[in-house]
N, C-alpha and C positions, 0 to 999 in steps of 0.2 A: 874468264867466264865459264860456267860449269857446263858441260856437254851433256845436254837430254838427247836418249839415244827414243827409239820409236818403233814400237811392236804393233802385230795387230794379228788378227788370223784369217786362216785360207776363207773365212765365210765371207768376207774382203771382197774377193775376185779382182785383186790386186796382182794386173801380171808380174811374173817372177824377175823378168828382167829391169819391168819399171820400178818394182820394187828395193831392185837392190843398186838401179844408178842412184835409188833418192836415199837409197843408206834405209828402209825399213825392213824389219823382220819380221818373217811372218811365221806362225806356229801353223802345224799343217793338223786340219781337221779328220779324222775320219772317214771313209768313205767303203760302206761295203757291198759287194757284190756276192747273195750267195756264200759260200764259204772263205772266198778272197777279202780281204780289210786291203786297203791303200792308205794312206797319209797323201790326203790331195794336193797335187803338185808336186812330190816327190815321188812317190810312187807310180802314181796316173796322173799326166800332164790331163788340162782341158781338154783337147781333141781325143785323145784314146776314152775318156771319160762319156765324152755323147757318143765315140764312135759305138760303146759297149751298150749304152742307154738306151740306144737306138737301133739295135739288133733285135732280129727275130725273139721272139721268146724270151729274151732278158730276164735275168729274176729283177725286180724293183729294189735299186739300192738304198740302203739304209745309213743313214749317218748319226757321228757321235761327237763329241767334244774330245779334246786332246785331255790328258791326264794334266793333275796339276806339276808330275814331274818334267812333262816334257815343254811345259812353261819354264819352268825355272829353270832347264836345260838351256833356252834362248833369253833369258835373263842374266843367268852367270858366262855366256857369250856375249851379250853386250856390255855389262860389265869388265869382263876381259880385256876387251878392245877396248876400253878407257873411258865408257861413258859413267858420268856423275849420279846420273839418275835417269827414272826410264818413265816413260808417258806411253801404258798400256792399252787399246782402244780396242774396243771387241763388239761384236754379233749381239743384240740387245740377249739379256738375263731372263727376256721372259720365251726368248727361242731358242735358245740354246744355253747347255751346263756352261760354255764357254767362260764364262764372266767369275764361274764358281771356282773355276779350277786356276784360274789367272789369281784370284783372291786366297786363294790357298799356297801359290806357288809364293807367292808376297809375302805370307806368314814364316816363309819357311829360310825369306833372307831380312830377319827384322831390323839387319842393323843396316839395308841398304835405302833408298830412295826410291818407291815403287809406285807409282799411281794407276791403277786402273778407272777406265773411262767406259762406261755404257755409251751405245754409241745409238741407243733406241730404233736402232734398224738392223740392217746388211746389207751385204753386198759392198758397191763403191760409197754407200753413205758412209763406211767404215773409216776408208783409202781418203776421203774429201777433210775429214774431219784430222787427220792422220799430216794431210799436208797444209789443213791449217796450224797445225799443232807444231809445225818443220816452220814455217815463215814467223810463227812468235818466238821460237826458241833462237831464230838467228835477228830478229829482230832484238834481243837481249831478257827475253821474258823465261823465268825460272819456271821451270818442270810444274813444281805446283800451283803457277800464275797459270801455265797452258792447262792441267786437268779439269781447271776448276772453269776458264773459258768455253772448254770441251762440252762438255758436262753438259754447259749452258745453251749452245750453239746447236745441240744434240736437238731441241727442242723444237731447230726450225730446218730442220732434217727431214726429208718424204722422199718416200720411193713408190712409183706407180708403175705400176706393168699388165699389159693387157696378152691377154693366158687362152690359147687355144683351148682348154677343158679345164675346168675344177680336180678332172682324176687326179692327179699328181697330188697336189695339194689334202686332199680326201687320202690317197696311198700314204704320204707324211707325216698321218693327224694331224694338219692344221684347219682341216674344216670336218665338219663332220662330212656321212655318209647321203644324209637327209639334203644338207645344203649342195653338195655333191650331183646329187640327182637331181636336182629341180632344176640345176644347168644345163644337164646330158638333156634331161626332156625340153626342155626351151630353144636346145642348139645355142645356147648363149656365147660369144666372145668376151668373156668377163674380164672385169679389170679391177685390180686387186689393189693396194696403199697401203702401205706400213709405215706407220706416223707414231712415236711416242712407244714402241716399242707392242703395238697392234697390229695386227691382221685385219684387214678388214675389205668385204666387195663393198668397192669404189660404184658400181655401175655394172650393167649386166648387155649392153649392145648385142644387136641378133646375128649381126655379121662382120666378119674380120676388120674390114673397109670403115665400117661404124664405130667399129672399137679402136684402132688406131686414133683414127679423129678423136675421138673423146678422149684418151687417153694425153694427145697432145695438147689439148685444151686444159685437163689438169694438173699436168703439168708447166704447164706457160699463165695461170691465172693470177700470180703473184710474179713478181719482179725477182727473179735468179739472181742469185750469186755465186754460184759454181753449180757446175751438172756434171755427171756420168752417163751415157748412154747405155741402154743394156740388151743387151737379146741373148737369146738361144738359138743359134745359129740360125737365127731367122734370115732371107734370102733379100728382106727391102728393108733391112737398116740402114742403107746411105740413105732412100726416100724422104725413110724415117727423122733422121738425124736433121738434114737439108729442112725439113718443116719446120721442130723445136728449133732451129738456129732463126730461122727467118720469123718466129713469130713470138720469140723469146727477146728479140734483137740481141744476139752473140755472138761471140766475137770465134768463129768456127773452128781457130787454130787452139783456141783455151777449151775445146770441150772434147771432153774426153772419151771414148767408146770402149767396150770392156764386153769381154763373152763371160756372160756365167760359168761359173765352174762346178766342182766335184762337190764343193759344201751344201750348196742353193740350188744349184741347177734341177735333184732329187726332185723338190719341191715345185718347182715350176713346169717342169717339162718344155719338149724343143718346140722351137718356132715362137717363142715370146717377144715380144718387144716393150721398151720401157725407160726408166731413167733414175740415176738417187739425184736428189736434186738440194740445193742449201738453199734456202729464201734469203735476200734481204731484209736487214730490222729496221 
């Protein structure tokens, strides 16, 4: 049976160790501070990542997509170690070069077996779709049986997170300045969705307590088939988690919790809580 090996990148938040008992590669993103660049999770693990984030005076870091050589750098690594062909799963194409540079690095091994996958989100929606893509390949389903499933599956993929402030998201250019401000003057505890490879406020709750709730609610409104838990070092993710499980009805050893990292984390800012979540079809 041909061996599909399985890439994805740091926008993932795919911890490093769980990543590499399940045999996945990850390419490391960008991550800059001021004059310092890191390759996130090589350079700057998670915790040194908020601990820098979350200091005084911080410059606001900025992130980048990996070149498409240091794609094919982890491509002709899996190949090395004897995979057949590779099921590439990335940070959706319309938030990041990510998807460009994975599509380029393909171009540059044309005689091998490459699929890249939009995965129309971030974050663990990457990692969910990444380990459905591991149980068809040992189920007996060929690399291009799994992209083209991916691809599909991608579609019933959401992530909801409820966001102490819009600033972060406003610093990243992912919302304007205008939409931005109409939060800070509201006090808003806004809750944000990324569905189909969009940005978009979900809901704008007045207060933390309200936004949580709702945010639970959005994500428990359809019938789950895999979840990831998410925060920013927020202090009531057990609370959190313990709710989605009990109103999700899940099975609380199958779900998974995961700290944002150096790629996403920019974007959101600390103290978030949230979830990528698969639907049932």
């Amino acid at each position: 049976m041909a061996r599909t090996a399985f890439v994805t990148d740091s926008a993932s938040d795919l911890d490093l160790a769980v990543a590499q008992a399940a045999g996945i590669r990850i390419v490391p993103l960008a991550v800059t501070f001021g004059t310092d660049t890191y390759r996130a999770g090589v350079d700057l693990s998670t915790a040194d990542f908020w601990k820098r984030m979350t200091a005084p005076d911080a410059p606001f870091p900025k992130t980048a997509a990996a070149s498409p050589g240091d794609f094919k750098a982890i491509y002709d690594e899996a190949f090395a170690d004897g995979a057949d062909a590779i099921v590439s799963v990335h940070v959706a194409g319309t938030l990041s070069g990510a998807i460009k540079s994975a599509e380029i690095a393909r171009s540059m091994l044309p005689d091998r077996e490459i699929h890249v996958v939009d995965s129309q989100g971030a974050s663990m929606a990457e990692a969910i779709l990444c380990f459905l893509g591991q149980e068809m390949a040992a189920g007996g389903s060929s690399a291009a049986e799994i992209a083209e499933a991916l691809s599909d599956r991608a579609n019933d993929l959401r992530m909801v997170v409820s966001l102490e402030t819009l600033e972060y998201l406003k610093k990243g250019g992912r919302i304007s300045g205008a939409q931005a401000a109409i939060g800070t003057l509201l006090s808003v505890k806004p809750i944000i969705s990324v569905e189909h490879g969009v940005v978009e406020t979900a809901d704008k709750p007045r207060t933390r307590s309200k936004s949580r709730e709702r945010c639970i609610e959005l994500l428990t409104e359809r019938p789950i088939e895999r979840i990831s838990i998410l925060h920013t070092m927020a202090p009531d993710v057990e609370a959190f988690t313990a709710e989605v499980v009990r109103r999700g009805k899940l099975n609380p050893v199958e779900v998974m919790v995961s700290i944002v990292g150096p790629s996403v984390g920019p974007h959101l800012g600390p103290g978030c809580l949230g979830a990528a979540v698969l639907y049932e079809r």
